[in-house]
C-alpha positions in Angstrom: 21.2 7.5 38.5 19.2 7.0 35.4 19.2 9.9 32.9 15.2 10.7 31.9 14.0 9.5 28.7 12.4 11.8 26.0 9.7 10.7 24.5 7.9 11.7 21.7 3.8 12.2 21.8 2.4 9.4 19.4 1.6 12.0 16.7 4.8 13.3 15.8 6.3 9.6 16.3 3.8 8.4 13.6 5.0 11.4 11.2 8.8 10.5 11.8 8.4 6.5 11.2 6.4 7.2 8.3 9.4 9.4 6.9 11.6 6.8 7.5 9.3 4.5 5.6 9.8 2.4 2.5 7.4 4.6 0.6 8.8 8.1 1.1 12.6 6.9 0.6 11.6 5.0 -3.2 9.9 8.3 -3.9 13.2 10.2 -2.7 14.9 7.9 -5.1 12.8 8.5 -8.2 13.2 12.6 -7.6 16.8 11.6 -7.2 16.5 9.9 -10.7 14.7 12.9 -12.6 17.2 15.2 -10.6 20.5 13.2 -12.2 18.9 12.6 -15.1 18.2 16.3 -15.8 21.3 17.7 -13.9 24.6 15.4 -14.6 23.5 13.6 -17.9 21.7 16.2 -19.6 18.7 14.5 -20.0 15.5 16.8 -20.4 12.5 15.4 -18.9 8.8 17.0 -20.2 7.1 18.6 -17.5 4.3 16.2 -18.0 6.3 13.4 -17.8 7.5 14.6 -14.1 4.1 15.2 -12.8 2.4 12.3 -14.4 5.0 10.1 -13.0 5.4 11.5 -9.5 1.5 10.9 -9.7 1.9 7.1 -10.0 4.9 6.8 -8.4 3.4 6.3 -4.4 0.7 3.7 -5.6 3.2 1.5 -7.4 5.6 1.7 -4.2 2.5 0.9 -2.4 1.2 -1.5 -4.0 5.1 -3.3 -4.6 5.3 -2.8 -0.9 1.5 -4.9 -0.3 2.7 -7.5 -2.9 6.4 -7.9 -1.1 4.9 -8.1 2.0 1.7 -11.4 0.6 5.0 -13.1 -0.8 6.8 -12.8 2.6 3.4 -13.6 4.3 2.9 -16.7 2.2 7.1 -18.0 2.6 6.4 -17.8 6.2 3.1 -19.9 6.0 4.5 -22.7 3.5 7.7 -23.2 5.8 5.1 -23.3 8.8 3.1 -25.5 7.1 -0.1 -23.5 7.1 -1.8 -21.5 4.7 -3.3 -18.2 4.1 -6.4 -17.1 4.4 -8.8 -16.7 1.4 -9.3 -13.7 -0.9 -12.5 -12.5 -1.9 -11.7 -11.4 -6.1 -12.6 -8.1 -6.4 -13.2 -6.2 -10.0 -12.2 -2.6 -9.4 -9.0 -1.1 -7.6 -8.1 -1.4 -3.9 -11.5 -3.7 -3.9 -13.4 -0.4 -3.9 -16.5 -2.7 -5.4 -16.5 -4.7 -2.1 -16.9 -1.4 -0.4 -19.7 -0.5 -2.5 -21.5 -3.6 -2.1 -21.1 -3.6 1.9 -22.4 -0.4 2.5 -25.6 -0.7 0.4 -25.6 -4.5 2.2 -25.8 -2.4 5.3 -28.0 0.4 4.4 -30.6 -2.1 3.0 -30.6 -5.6 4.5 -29.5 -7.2 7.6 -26.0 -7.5 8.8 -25.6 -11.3 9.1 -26.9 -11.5 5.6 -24.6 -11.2 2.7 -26.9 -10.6 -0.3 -24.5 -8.8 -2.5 -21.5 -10.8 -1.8 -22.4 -14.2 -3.8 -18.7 -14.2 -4.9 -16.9 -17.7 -4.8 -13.0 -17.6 -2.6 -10.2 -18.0 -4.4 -7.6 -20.5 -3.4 -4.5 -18.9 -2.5 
């Protein structure tokens, strides 16, 4: 006979594969690094230091992680002999300007219109 299966509800399988994830186990490792460096090599840390670095610690793995995974993306494309996509540029982080511009685009004018986004592609 076949032994039942548990299985988990989707939320608290989304919670454990995101503490599995790339991002939480580099910030493990960079604790780990203020903890040794503290602990075993005598090394004392400013408090500032520690919070201003755990901070910008999960946007850099992010971003490393979004960068990593456009390098892969483009490999896989050049062996395939295809291309990627387009980017629009965008001037402030996360292209929070593009955001900006598409809602007051929407509020304002027409949806198959693009009046605030006059901005060339760049050629990947």
């Amino acid at each position: 006979m076949n032994s039942p299966r548990f299985q988990l509800p989707p939320g608290p399988s989304y919670i454990l594969r995101q503490l599995l994830s790339l991002k939480v186990a580099g910030y493990v490792a960079f604790a780990g690094c203020i903890h040794v460096g503290e602990g075993i090599l005598g090394i004392n840390v400013p408090l500032w230091a520690i919070i201003s670095s755990s901070i910008v610690a999960l946007p850099a793995i992010l971003y490393a992680r979004t960068e990593l995974q456009y390098w892969r993306n483009k490999r896989k494309a050049e062996s395939l002999g295809a291309r990627l996509a387009p980017k629009i540029p965008f001037r402030w982080p996360a292209g929070t300007d593009l955001i900006v511009t598409m809602s007051g685009v929407f509020k304002t004018g027409y949806i198959g219109k693009s009046d605030g986004l006059d901005v060339p592609f760049v050629k990947v």
